[in-house]
Legacy VTK file of the C-alpha trace (Angstrom):
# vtk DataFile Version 3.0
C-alpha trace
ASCII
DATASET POLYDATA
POINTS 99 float
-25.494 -6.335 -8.702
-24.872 -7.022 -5.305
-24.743 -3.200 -2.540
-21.130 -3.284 -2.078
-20.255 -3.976 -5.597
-21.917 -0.994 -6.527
-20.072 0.702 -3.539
-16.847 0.094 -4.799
-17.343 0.535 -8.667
-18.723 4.049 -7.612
-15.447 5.108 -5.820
-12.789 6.256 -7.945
-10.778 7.690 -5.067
-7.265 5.680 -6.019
-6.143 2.830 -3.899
-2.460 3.671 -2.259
0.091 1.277 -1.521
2.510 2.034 1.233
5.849 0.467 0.239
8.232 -0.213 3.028
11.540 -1.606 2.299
15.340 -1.278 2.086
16.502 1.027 -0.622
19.690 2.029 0.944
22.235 0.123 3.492
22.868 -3.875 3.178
19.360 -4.434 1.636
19.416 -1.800 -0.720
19.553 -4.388 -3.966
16.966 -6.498 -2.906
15.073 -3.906 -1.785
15.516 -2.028 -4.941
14.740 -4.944 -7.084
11.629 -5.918 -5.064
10.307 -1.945 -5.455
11.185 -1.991 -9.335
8.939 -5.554 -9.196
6.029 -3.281 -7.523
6.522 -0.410 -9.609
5.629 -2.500 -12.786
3.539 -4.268 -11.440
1.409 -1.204 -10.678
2.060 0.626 -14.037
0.909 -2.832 -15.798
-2.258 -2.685 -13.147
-3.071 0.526 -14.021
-2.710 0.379 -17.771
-5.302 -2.156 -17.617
-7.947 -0.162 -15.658
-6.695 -0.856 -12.363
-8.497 -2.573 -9.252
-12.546 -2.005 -10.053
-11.578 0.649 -12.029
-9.092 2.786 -9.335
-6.013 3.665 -10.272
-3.149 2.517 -7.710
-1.141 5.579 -6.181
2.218 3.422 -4.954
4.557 4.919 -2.885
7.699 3.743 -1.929
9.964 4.594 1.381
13.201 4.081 2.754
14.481 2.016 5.486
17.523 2.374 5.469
18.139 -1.061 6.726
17.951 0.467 9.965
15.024 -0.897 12.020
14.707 1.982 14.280
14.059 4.028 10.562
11.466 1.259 9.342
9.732 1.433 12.933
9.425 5.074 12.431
8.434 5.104 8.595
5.368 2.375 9.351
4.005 4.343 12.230
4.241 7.281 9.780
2.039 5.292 7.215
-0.102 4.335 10.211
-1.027 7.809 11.125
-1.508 8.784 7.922
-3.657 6.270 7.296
-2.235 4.742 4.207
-2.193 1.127 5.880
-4.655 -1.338 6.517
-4.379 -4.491 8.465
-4.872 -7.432 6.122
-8.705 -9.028 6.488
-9.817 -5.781 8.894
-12.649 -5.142 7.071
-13.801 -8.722 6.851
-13.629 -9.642 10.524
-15.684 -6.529 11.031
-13.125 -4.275 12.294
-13.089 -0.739 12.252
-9.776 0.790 12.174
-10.268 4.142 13.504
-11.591 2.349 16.800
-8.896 -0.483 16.517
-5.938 1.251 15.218
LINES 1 100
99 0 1 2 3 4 5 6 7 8 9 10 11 12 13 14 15 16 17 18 19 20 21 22 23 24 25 26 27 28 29 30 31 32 33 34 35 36 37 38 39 40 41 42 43 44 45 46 47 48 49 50 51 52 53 54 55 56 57 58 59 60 61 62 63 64 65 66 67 68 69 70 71 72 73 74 75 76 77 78 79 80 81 82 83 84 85 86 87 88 89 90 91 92 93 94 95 96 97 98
């Protein structure tokens, strides 16, 4: 088995998704219906062992429908560092020096 595949089987810390959408205001029923798609999606994900065997922690946030709010709620995920850019690991990135 290849080094990283062991890596990754090892690691059981659980992999979090940072939901950011409109749950209140003009978008709320889209939003709503697009979080209750994720939700199940993740309880169906997890009941079958999950992503090389880690759970997924999902948490969603509110909008609003105000963009100032979902500027504010990203760079709060950001900080936290509960989001990764898409493909930063594969282009050799590190995000703690590229932020």
């Amino acid at each position: 088995m290849p080094r990283w595949s062991q890596r990754r089987t090892r690691s059981k810390v659980p992999v979090l998704i940072y939901g950011i959408m409109e749950l209140s205001g003009t978008g709320a029923t889209p939003g709503t219906n697009f979080d209750n798609g994720v939700k199940l999606a993740v309880k169906e994900i997890n009941a079958a062992g999950g992503i090389l065997g880690r759970k997924i922690d999902y948490v969603s946030t509110d909008t609003q429908t105000q963009p100032g709010v979902a500027k504010a709620v990203a760079q709060k995920a950001i900080d936290q560092r509960r989001v990764r850019r898409p493909g930063s690991r594969a282009l050799g990135l590190d995000d703690r020096q590229h932020g």
